[in-house]
Every structure is written in C-alpha cells, then in structure tokens.
C-alpha positions as YAML, in Angstrom:
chain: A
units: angstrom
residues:
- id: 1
  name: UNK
  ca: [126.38, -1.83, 83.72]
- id: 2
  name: UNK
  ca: [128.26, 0.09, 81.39]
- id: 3
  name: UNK
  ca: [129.29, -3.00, 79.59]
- id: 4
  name: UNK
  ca: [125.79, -3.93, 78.87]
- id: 5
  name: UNK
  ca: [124.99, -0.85, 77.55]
- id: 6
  name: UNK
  ca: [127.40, -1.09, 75.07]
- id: 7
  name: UNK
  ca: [126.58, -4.03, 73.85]
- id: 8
  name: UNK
  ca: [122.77, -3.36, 74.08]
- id: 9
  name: UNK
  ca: [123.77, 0.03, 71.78]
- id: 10
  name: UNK
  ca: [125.63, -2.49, 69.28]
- id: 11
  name: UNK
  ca: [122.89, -5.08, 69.21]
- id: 12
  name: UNK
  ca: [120.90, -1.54, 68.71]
- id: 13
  name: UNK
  ca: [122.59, -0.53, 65.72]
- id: 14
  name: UNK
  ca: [123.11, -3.66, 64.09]
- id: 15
  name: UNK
  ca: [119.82, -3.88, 64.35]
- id: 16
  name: UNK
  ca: [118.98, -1.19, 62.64]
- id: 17
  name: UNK
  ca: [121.72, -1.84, 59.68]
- id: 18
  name: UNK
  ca: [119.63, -5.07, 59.41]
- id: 19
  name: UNK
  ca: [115.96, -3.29, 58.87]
- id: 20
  name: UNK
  ca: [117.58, -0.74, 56.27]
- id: 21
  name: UNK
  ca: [119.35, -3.40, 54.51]
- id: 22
  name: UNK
  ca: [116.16, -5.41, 53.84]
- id: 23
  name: UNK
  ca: [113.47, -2.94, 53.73]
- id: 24
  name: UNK
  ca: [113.77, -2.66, 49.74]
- id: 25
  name: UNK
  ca: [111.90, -5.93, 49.76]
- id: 26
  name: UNK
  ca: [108.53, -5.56, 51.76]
- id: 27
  name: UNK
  ca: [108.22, -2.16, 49.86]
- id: 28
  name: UNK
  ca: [109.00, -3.55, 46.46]
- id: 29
  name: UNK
  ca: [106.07, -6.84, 47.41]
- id: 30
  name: UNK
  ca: [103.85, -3.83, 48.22]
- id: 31
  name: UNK
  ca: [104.52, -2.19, 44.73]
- id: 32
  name: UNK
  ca: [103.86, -5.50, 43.47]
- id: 33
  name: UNK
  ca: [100.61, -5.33, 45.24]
- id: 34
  name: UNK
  ca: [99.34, -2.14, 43.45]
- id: 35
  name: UNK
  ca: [100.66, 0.01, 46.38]
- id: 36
  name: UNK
  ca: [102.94, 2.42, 44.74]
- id: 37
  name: UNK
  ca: [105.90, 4.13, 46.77]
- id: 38
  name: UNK
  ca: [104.89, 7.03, 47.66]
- id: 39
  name: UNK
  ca: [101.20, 5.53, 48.99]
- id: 40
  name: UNK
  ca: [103.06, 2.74, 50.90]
- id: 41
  name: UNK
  ca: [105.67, 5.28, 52.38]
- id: 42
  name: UNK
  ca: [102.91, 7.71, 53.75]
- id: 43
  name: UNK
  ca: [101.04, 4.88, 55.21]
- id: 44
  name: UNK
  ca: [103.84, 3.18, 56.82]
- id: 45
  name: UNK
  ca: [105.10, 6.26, 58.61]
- id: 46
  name: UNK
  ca: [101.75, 7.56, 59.14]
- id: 47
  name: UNK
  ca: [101.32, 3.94, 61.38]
- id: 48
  name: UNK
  ca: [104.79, 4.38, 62.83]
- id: 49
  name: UNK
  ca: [104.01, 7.28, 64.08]
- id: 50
  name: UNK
  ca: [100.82, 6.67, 65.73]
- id: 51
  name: UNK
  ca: [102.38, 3.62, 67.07]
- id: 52
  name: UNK
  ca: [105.47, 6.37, 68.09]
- id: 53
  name: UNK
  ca: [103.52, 8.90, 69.88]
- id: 54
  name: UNK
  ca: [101.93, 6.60, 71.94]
- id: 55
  name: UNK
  ca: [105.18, 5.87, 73.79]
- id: 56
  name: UNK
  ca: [106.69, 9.13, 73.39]
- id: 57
  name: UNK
  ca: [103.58, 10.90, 74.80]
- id: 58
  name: UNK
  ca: [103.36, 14.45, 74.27]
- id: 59
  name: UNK
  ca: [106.12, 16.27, 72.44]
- id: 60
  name: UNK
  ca: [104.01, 19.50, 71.01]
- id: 61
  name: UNK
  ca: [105.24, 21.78, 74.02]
- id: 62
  name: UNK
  ca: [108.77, 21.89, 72.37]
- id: 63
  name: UNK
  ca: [107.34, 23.58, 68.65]
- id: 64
  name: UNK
  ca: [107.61, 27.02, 70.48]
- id: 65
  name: UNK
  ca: [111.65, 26.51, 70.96]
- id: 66
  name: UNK
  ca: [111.94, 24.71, 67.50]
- id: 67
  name: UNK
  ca: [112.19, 27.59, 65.46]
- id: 68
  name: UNK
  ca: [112.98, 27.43, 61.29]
- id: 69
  name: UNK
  ca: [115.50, 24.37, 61.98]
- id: 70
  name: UNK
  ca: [112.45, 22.09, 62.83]
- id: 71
  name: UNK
  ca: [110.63, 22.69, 59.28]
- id: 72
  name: UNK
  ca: [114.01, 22.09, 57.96]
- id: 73
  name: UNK
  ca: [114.37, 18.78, 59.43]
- id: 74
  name: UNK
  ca: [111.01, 17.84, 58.39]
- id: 75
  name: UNK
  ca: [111.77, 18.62, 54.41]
- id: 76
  name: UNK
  ca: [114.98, 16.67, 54.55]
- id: 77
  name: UNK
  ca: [114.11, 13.99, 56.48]
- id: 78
  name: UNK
  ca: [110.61, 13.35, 54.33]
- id: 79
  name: UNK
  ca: [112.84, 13.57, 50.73]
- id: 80
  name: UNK
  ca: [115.38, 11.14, 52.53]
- id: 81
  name: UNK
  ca: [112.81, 8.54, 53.32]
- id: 82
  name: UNK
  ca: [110.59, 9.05, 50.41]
- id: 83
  name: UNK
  ca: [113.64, 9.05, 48.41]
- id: 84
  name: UNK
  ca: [114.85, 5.91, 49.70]
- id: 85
  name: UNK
  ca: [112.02, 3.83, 48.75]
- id: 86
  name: UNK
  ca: [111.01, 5.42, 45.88]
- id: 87
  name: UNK
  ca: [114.94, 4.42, 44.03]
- id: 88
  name: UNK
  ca: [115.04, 1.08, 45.52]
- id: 89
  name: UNK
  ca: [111.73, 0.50, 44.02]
- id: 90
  name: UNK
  ca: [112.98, 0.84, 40.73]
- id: 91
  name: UNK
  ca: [117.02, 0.88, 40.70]
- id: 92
  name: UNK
  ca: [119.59, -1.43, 41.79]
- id: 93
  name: UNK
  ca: [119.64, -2.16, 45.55]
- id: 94
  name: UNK
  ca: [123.65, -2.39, 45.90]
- id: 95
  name: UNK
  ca: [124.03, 1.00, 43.37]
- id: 96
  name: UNK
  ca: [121.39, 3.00, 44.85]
- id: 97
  name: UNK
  ca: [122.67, 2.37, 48.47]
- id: 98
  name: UNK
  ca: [126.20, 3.34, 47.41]
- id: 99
  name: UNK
  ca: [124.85, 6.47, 45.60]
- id: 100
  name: UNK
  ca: [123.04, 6.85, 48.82]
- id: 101
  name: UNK
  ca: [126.30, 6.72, 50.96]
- id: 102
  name: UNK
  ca: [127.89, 9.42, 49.39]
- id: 103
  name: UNK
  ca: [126.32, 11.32, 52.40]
- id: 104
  name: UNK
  ca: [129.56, 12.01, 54.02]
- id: 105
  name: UNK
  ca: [130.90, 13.93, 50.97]
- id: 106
  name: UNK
  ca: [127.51, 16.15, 51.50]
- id: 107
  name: UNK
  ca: [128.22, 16.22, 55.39]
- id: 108
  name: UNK
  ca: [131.22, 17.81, 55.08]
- id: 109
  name: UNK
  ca: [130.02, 21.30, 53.44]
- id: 110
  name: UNK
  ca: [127.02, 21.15, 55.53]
- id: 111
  name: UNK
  ca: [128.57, 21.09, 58.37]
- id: 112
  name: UNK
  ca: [130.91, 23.81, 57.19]
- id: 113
  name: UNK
  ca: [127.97, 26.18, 55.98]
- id: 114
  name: UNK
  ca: [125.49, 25.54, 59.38]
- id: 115
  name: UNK
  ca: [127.85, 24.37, 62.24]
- id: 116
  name: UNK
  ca: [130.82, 26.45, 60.79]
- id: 117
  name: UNK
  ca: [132.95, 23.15, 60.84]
- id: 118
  name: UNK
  ca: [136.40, 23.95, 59.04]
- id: 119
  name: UNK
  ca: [137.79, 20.98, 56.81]
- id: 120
  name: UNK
  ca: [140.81, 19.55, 58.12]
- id: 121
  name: UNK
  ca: [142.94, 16.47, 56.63]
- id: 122
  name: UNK
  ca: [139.96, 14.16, 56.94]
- id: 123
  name: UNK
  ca: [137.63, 16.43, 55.35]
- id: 124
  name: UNK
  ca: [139.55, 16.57, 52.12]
- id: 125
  name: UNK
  ca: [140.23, 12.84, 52.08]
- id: 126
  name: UNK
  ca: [136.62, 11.82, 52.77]
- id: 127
  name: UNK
  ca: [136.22, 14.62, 49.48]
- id: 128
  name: UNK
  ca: [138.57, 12.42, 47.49]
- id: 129
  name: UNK
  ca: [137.30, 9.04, 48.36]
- id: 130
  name: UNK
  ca: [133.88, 9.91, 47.91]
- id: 131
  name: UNK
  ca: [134.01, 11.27, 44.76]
- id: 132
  name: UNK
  ca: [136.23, 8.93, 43.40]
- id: 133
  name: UNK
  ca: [134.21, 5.78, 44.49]
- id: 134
  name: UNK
  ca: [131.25, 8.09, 42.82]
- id: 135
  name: UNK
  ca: [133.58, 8.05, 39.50]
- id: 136
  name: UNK
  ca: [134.76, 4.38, 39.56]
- id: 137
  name: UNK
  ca: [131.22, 3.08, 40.18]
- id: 138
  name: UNK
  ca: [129.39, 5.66, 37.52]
- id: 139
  name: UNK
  ca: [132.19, 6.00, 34.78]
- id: 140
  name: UNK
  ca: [130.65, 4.84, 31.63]
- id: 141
  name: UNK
  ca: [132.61, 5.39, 28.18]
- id: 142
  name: UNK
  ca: [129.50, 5.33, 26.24]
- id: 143
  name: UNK
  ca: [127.92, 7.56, 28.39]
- id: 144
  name: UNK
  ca: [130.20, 9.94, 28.96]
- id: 145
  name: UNK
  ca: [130.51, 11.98, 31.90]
- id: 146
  name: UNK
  ca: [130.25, 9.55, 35.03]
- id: 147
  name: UNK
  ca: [126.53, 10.30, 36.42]
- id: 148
  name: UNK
  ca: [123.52, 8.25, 37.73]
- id: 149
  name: UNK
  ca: [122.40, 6.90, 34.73]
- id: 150
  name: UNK
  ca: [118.54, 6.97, 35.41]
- id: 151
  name: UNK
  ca: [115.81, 8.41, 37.57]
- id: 152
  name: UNK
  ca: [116.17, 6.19, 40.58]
- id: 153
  name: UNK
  ca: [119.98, 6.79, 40.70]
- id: 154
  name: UNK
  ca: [119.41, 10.69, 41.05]
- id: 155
  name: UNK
  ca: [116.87, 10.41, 43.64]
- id: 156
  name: UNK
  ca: [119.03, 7.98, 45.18]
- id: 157
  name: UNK
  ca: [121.97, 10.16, 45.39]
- id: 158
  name: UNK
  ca: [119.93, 13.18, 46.46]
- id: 159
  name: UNK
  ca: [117.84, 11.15, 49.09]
- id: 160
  name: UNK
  ca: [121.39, 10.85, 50.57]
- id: 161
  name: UNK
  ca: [122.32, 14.85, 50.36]
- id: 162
  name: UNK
  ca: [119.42, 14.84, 52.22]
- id: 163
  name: UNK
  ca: [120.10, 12.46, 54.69]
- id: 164
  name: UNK
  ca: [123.48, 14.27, 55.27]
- id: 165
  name: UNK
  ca: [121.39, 17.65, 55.73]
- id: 166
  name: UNK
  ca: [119.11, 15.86, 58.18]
- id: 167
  name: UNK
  ca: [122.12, 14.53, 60.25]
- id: 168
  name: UNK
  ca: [123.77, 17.93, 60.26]
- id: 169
  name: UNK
  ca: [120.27, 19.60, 61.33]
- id: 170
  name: UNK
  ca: [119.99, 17.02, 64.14]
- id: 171
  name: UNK
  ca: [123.38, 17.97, 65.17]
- id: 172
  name: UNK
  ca: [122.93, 21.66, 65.41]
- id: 173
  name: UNK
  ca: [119.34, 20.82, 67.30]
- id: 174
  name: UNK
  ca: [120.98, 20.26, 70.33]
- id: 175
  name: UNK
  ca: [117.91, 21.67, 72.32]
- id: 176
  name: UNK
  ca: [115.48, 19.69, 71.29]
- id: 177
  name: UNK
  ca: [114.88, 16.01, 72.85]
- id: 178
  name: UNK
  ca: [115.96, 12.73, 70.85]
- id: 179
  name: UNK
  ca: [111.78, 12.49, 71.03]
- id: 180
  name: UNK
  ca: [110.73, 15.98, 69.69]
- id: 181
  name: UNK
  ca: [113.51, 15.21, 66.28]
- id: 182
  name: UNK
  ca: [112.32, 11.25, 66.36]
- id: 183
  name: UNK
  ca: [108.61, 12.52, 66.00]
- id: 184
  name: UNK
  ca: [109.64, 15.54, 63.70]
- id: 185
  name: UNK
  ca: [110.93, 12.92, 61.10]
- id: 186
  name: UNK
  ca: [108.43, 10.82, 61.13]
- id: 187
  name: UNK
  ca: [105.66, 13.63, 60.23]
- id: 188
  name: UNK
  ca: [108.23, 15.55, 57.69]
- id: 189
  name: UNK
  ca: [107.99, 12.40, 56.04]
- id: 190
  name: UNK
  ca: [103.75, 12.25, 56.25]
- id: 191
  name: UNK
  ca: [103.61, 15.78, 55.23]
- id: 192
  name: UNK
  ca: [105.94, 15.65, 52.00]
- id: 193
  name: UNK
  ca: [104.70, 12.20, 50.95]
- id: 194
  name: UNK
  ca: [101.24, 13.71, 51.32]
- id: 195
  name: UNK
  ca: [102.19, 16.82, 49.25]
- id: 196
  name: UNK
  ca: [103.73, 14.78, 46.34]
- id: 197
  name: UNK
  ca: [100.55, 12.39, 46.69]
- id: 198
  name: UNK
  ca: [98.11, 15.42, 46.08]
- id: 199
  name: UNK
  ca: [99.94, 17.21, 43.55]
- id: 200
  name: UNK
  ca: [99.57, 13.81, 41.49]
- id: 201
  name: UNK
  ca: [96.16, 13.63, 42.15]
- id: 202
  name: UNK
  ca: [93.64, 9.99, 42.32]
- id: 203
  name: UNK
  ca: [95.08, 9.85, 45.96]
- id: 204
  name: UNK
  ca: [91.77, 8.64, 47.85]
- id: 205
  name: UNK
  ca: [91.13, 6.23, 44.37]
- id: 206
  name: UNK
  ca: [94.70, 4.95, 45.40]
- id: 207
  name: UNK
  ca: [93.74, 4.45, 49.03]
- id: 208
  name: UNK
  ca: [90.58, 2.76, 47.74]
- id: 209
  name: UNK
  ca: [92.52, 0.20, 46.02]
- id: 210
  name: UNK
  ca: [94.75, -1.00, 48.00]
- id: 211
  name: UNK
  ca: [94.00, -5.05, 48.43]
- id: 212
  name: UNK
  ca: [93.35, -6.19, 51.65]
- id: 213
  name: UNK
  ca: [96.46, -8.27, 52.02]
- id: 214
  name: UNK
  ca: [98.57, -5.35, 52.11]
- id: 215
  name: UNK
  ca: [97.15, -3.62, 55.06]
- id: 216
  name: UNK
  ca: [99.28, -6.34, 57.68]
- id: 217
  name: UNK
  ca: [102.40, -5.69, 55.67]
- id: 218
  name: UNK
  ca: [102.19, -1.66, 55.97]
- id: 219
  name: UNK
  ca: [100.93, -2.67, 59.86]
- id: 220
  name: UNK
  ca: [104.13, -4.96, 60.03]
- id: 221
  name: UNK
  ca: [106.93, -2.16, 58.44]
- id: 222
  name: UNK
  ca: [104.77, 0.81, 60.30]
- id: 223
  name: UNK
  ca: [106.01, -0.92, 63.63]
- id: 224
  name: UNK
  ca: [109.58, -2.28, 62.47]
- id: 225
  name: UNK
  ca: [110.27, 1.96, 61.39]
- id: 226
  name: UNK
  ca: [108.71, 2.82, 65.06]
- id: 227
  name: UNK
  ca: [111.09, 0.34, 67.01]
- id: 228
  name: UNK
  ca: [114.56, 0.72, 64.75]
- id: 229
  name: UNK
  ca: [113.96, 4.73, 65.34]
- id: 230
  name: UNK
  ca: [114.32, 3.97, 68.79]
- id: 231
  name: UNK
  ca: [117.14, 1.42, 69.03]
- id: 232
  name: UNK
  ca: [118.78, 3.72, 66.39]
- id: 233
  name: UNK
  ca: [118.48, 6.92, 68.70]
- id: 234
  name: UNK
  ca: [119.65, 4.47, 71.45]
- id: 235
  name: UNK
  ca: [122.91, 2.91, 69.69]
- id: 236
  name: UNK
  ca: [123.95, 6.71, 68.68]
- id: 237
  name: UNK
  ca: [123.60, 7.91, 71.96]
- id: 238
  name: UNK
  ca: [125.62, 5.85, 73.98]
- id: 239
  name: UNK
  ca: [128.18, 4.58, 71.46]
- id: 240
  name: UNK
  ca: [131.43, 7.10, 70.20]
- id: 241
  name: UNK
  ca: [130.65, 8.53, 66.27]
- id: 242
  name: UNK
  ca: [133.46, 6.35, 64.28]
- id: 243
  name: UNK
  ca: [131.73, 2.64, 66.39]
- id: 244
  name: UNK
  ca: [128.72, 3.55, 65.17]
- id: 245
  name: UNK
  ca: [129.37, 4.21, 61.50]
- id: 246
  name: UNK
  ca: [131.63, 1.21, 61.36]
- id: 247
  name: UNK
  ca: [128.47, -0.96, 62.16]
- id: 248
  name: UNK
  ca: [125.86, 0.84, 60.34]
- id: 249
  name: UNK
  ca: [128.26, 0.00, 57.22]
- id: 250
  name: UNK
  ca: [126.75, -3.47, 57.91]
- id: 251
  name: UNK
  ca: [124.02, -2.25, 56.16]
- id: 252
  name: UNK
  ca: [125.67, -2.75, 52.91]
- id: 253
  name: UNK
  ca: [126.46, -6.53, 53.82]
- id: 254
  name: UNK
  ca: [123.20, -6.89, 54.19]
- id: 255
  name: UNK
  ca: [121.81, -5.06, 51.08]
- id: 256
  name: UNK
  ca: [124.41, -7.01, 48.98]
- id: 257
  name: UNK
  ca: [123.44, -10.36, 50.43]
- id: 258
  name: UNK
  ca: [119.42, -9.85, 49.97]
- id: 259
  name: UNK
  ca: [120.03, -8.06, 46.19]
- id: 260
  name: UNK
  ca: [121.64, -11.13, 45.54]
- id: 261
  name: UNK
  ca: [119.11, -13.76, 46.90]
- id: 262
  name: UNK
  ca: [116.10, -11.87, 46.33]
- id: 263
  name: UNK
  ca: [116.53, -9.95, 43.26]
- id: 264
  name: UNK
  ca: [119.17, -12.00, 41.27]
- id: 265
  name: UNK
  ca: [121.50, -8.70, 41.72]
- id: 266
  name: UNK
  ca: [125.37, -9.20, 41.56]
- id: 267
  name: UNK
  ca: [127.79, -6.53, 41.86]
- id: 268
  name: UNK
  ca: [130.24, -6.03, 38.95]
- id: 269
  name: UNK
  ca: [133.95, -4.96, 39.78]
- id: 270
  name: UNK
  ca: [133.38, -1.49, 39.14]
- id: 271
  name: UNK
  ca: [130.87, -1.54, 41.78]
- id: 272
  name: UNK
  ca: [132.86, -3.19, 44.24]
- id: 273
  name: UNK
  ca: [135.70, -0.92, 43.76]
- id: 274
  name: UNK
  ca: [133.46, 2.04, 44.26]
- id: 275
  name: UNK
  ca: [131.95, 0.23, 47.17]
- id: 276
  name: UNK
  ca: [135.40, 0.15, 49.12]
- id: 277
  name: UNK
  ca: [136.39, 3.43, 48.23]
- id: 278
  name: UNK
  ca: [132.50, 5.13, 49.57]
- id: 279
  name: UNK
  ca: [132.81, 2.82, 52.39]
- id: 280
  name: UNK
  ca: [136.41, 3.79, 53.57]
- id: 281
  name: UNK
  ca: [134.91, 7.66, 53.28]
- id: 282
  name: UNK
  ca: [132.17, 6.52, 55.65]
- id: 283
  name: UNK
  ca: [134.88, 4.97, 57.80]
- id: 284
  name: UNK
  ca: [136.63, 8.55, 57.63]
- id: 285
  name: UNK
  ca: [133.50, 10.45, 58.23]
- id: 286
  name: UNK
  ca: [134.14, 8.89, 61.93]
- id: 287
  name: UNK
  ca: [137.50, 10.02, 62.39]
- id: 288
  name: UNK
  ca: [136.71, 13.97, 61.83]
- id: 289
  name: UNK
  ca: [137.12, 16.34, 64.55]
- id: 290
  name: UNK
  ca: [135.31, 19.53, 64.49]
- id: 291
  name: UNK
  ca: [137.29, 22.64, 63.69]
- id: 292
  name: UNK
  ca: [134.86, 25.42, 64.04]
- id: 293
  name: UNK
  ca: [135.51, 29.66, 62.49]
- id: 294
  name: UNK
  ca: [136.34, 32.04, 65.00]
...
C-alpha cells in the first residue's frame, strides 16, 4: 500500500510540473483571443473554484481560527498566480520561470523572519547559488547592473517572492486543513485579480467581449487548476521535501521543451548556466533542516 502511494504522489507531482510547464500556452491563445491576463486569470480561478468547493464542501467554519495569516495567504498567493500569467504573457517562458525560481533565495529570510528558522550551511549556499544564477543569467554589459530587463521579468521575479511567502505562510498554517489553504488560494487570487480589474476600469465591457470560443478554454484550464491543486496537495503530503522539489524541477524540462516548439524560444548559454546554478539552489532548498531561535 505504501508503495502505491508513493508512486501515486510522484505521478501526482509530475503531474503537476507538467500543467505549470505548459500553462503559458492556453493563456497566451486566450490573449490572442482578446482575453487579456488578468480577465482570463480571474475567470479561470473563479471556475476552479466553483468546480473546487463542490468537492471540498464547506470550509467557512475554519475563518474564525484563521486569523491575519489567512488574508496574508490570500495577497500572496493572488500576486503569485496573477503574476505568473501576466510575465509569461509577455516575457520569455524559460527566463521568466528561472526568475520565478529564485523562490528559495526568498524562502530562506522568510522563514527566518515568520518561522524563526536560523540559516545554517545550506541556507548560505542556496544564498550564493541563487544569486549567482540571478547574475549569470541577467548580467548585461550594456546594461549595466544585472536586473530583469523589462516589465514581465520584475513581475516574474516578484510573483516568485511571493510564491516563497505563500509557501512559508502555508507552513506556519499548520492548523488549518490542506482544504481551508487550497480554497484560500484560489479566492486570494479572485479577489486581487478582481481589485486590479476594477482599478483599471471597462471590466464588464471586457467581460462583454470575450468571443465565444474562449469560454471552453477558460472551462478547460478552470478544471486542469482545480485537479493539479489537488494532486499537488496530495504529492506534498505524502512524499519527503527534497523528492518533491527534485520532481517539480521537471517543470523547467517542460517549459524549455514547449518555449522551444511553441514559441520558437531557445535558451542562450548564459541562460543555461543560470539555469543549473537556480536549479541546484532548488535542489538545496530540499536539503535544509530547520534551526529555529530560542
């Protein structure tokens, strides 16, 4: 039995490496389509969740307990998955991702400022490797200093601060159910893409306009976010921290293949340089064993 758990939380994860490395291109064919990013992210979370709710059944009894930490997880996890789409709409797949999977570099003072996590060895080498995959990828001689060098490279490298914040939040939630935080992200991400979407203004002319022909795609990535969240929660539950990182790494794989076949993207040496370096901080991030204050 245990066996087949395992390999059910592996099929689980890889699973969900798979969905994130692809989902740049149904959301980029919906921008295509006149439905911008923010519009097609509030939509297809707003459907994931109705679709979510339905088999997590009621969850509202646990808001009393929730406390600060809950609106918390909301704001992070709505910039992380607005972020996400919105810089793979317009950026390179293979750059943004890497930008995005700096998140261990965040991890590590967030854990030290809410879980009071000291930094030992691994701390400082996941520190080294991340920024210097970060320098490597980003180092430009015209440019000057290495940073992103346009709008979807910054929100794709604070998309993944915020990822890192979520993870840590999640972490230090350890009352809450896997359902209460599963349904907490989905609606931080319906109330800040909402937010954003009003504070631009034309939002029910943008709802108006969207062409028929996109409805069954939002439908279709609406119920791919509801099942991944699950097999996700699944995979990290029942699988040890540095297994599962290895094989959400996979993502990448799969980024780099699609970027390449469906968006004529190649990575450049710099980039792949950067890649290993990022991905052997990820690798680290796996290793680290809480040292908490006194």
């Amino acid at each position: 039995m245990a066996s087949k758990q395992k390999v059910l939380s592996v099929i689980c994860l890889l699973s969900g490496a798979l969905v994130w490395g692809l989902i740049w291109y149904p959301y980029r064919a919906l921008n295509n389509m006149g439905v911008g990013g923010e519009l097609s992210t509030l939509l297809s979370y707003c459907m994931a969740m109705v679709l979510g709710l339905l088999l997590l059944g009621p969850i509202w009894r646990e808001l009393r307990i929730a406390g600060w930490l809950c609106i918390a997880l909301m704001a992070s996890a709505g910039w992380t998955n607005l972020g996400y789409v919105l810089a793979m709409l317009d950026g390179e797949v293979m750059r943004i991702l890497l930008l995005f999977y700096l998140a261990p570099l965040w991890t590590v003072f967030f854990s030290y400022w809410l879980l009071g996590e000291k930094l030992n060895y691994y701390g400082y080498a996941i520190i080294a490797l991340s920024l210097g995959g970060a320098f490597v990828m980003l180092w430009d001689t015209q440019q000057g200093l290495p940073l992103p060098q346009n709008q979807a490279e910054w929100i794709g490298l604070s998309a993944g601060a915020s990822f890192a914040l979520m993870n840590v939040i999640v972490r230090r939630t350890q009352h809450l159910s896997v359902n209460f935080k599963a349904a907490s992200i989905w609606i931080g991400t319906i109330l800040f893409t909402t937010v954003l979407l009003l504070y631009k203004g034309n939002f029910m002319a943008q709802l108006h306009s969207i062409p028929s022909d996109a409805w069954w795609l939002l439908w279709l990535i609406g119920l791919v976010l509801c099942a991944i969240s699950f097999a996700l929660q699944y995979g990290l539950t029942n699988l040890p921290a540095n297994q599962s990182i290895v094989l959400l790494l996979s993502e990448l794989v799969f980024a780099a293949v699609s970027a390449y076949f469906l968006a004529n993207e190649e990575m450049g040496l710099r980039e792949v340089i950067g890649a290993v370096l990022i991905v052997s901080a990820s690798l680290l991030s796996g290793k680290c064993t809480p040292q908490h204050d006194k």
